[in-house]
Each structure stands twice: as C-alpha cells, then as structure tokens.
One Martini backbone bead per residue (centre of mass of N, CA, C, O) as a GRO file, in nm:
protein
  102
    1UNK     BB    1  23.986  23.533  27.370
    2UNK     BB    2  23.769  23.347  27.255
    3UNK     BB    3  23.606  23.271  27.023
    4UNK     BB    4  23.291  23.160  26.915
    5UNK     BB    5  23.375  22.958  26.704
    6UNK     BB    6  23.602  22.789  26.891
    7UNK     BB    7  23.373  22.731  27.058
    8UNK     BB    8  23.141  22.495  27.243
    9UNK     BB    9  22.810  22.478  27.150
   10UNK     BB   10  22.530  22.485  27.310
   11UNK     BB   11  22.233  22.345  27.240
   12UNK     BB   12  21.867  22.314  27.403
   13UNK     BB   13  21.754  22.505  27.163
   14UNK     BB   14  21.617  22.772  27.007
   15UNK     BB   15  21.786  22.960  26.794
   16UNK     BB   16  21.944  23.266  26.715
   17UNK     BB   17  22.095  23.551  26.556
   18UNK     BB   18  22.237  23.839  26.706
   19UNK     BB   19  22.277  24.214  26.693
   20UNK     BB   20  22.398  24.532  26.524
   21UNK     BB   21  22.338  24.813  26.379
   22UNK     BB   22  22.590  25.009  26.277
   23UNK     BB   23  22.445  25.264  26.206
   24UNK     BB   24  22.208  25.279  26.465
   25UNK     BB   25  22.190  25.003  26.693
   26UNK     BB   26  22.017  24.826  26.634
   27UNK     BB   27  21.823  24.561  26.665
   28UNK     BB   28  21.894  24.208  26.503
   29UNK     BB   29  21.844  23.953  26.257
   30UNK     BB   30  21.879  23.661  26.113
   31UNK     BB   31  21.838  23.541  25.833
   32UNK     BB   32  21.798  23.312  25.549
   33UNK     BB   33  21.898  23.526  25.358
   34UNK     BB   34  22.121  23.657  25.459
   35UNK     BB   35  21.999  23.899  25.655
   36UNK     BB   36  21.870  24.151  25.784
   37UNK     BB   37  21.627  24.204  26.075
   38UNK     BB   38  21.410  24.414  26.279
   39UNK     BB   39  21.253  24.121  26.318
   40UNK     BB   40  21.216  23.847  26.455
   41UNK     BB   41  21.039  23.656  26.332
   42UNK     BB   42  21.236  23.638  26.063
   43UNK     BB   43  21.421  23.473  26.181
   44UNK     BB   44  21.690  23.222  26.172
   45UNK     BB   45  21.551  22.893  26.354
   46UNK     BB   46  21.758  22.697  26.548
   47UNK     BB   47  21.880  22.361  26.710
   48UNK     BB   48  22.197  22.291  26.597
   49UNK     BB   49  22.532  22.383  26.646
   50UNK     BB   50  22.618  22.356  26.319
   51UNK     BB   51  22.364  22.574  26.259
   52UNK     BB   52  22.450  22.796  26.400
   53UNK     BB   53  22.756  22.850  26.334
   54UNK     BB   54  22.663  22.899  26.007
   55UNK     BB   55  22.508  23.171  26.095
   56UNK     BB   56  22.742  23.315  26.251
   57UNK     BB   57  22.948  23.312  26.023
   58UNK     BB   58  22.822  23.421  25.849
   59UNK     BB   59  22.752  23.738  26.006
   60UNK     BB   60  23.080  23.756  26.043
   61UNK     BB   61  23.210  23.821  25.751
   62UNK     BB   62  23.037  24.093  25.747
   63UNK     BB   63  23.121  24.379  25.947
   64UNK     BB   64  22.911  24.626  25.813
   65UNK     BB   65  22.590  24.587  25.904
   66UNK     BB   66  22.681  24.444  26.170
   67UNK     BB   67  22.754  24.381  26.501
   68UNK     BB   68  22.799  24.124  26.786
   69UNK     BB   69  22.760  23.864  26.683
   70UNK     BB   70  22.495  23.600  26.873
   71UNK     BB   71  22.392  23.338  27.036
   72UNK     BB   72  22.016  23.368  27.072
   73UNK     BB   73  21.728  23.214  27.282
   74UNK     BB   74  21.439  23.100  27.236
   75UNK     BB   75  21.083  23.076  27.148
   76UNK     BB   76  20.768  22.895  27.098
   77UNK     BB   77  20.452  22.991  27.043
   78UNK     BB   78  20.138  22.835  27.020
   79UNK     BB   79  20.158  23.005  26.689
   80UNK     BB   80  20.457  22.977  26.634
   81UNK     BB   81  20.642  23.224  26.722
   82UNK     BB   82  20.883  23.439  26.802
   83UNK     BB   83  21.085  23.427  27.102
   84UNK     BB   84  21.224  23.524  27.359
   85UNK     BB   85  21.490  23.361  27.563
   86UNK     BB   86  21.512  23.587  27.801
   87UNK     BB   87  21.582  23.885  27.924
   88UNK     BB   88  21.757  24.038  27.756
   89UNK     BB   89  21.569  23.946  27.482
   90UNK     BB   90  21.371  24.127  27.580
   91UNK     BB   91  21.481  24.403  27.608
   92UNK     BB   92  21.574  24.406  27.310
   93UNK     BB   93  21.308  24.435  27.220
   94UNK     BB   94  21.116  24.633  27.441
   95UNK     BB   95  21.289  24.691  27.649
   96UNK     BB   96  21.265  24.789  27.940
   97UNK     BB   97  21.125  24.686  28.287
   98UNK     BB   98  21.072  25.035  28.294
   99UNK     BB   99  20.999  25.348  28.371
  100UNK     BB  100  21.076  25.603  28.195
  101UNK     BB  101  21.117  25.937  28.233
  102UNK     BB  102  21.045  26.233  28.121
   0.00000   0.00000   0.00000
C-alpha cells in the first residue's frame, strides 16, 4: 500500500487533517499550533494540497499522540463555522445517525 505521503492528493475543497487519540480512540483534528483537539472548530482548515501534505506530515512525524491521521474534508458554515465535509465526517463528530438501544 502506498503511503499517503507519497499518493497525488486532489483537494478540491477546505480540509483538515483528522486522526485518533492513541490514549482513548477519541476523534482529534490537527490545529495550526501543530497540536491536537477534539473539537473540529480548533481545526486547521487548509486549501491547496501541499498545505495539505504539511500538515499530514507534521501529524505523522509523532504518532505518540495520536494515530490513523488523514486528510478528511470540511465544509464552512456561512457564519464561518467548520463543519463535517461528508457522512463519515459527520458521524465522526456527531456519533450515529440512528438511536442506539438503551
């Protein structure tokens, strides 16, 4: 399998780089200060694929953090908000998209 470094990414939208924390599965977003957070807003949401790939790769230089770390899709809400960019993205944020039995 190739390395996600070393694939062509398209980006054709904002995206963020997203991951899980080695600690406890939660879901993280990369933010600008090169750390992570579980809240999407903190995210940061680039543009073109080598800003992509920059911060993909500083993500992956420690996985001691965080693990699983990819470019996933955003959408900007119009009060600027940062929002999931597809159905995973939302479940990732949001939880199921049924009611789980009690």
């Amino acid at each position: 399998m190739t390395s996600p470094l070393q694939q062509k990414i398209k980006i054709t939208g904002p995206v963020v780089v997203t991951a899980n924390r080695l600690a406890d599965g939660v879901v993280v977003w990369r933010t600008a200060r090169e750390d992570w957070s579980t809240q999407l807003a903190d995210a940061a949401v680039v543009t073109t694929a080598p800003e992509a790939l920059a911060l993909l790769e500083g993500a992956q230089k420690r996985d001691t953090d965080a693990v699983g770390a990819y470019i996933a899709p955003v959408e900007r809400g119009d009060d600027g908000s940062v929002l999931p960019g597809n159905l995973r993205e939302r479940i990732r944020v949001a939880g199921p998209t049924f009611e789980l039995p009690a």
